[in-house]
Phi, psi and omega in degrees: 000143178300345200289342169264034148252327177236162206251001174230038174268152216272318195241095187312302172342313218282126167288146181210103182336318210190134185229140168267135199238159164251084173323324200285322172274355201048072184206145185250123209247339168194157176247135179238141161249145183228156157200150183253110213251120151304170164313086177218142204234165139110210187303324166300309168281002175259310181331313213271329181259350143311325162266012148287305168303337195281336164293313184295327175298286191321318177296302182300283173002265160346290170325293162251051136282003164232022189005076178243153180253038183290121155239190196230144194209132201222086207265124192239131181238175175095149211282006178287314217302009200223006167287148196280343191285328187325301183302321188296299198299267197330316178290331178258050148248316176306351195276312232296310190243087215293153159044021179228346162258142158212129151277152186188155159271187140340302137318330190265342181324304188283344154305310194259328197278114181242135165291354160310299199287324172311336204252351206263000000 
């Protein structure tokens, strides 16, 4: 829950999979979501990626009202992520906040997750 990564974050409830930390700065360098996406179109694939921009706003928001460089990574498997209108709503929510989202799978990690980009 965010309320245990920040201890005044507004909406405590919100879940969150996983947070990447530079144990060496004491710094919280991203926060993650995994979820696994089905075959899925219509009113269902805009819910799920519609509460994805609306977490990434809330998180990035957060942040940087705290000039913090946290970014949000938002790691997704399964055969929705590759219908193209799907991919297309994920590229503009990562467009959405430049350089502080990335979307990806599993397979793209070690390409895309850098430590460079975490620390940027």
């Amino acid at each position: 829950m965010m309320g245990n990564v920040f201890a005044n974050y507004p909406n405590p409830k919100r879940p969150v999979d996983f947070v990447i930390y530079d144990i060496n700065e004491n710094e919280l360098l991203a926060i993650e979501l995994a979820r696994y996406d089905s075959d899925r179109g219509g009113a269902q694939e805009d819910d799920r990626t519609g509460g994805y921009r609306s977490c990434a706003d809330e998180i990035l928001s957060y942040t940087q009202n705290h000039n913090l460089r946290t970014k949000v990574i938002f790691l997704n498997d399964g055969p929705g992520l590759l219908l193209g209108s799907m991919w297309d709503d994920y590229a503009n929510i990562e467009n959405s906040w430049q350089n502080r989202i990335m979307v990806l799978t599993l397979r793209m990690v070690p390409d895309r997750i850098t430590v460079e980009w975490l620390r940027s």
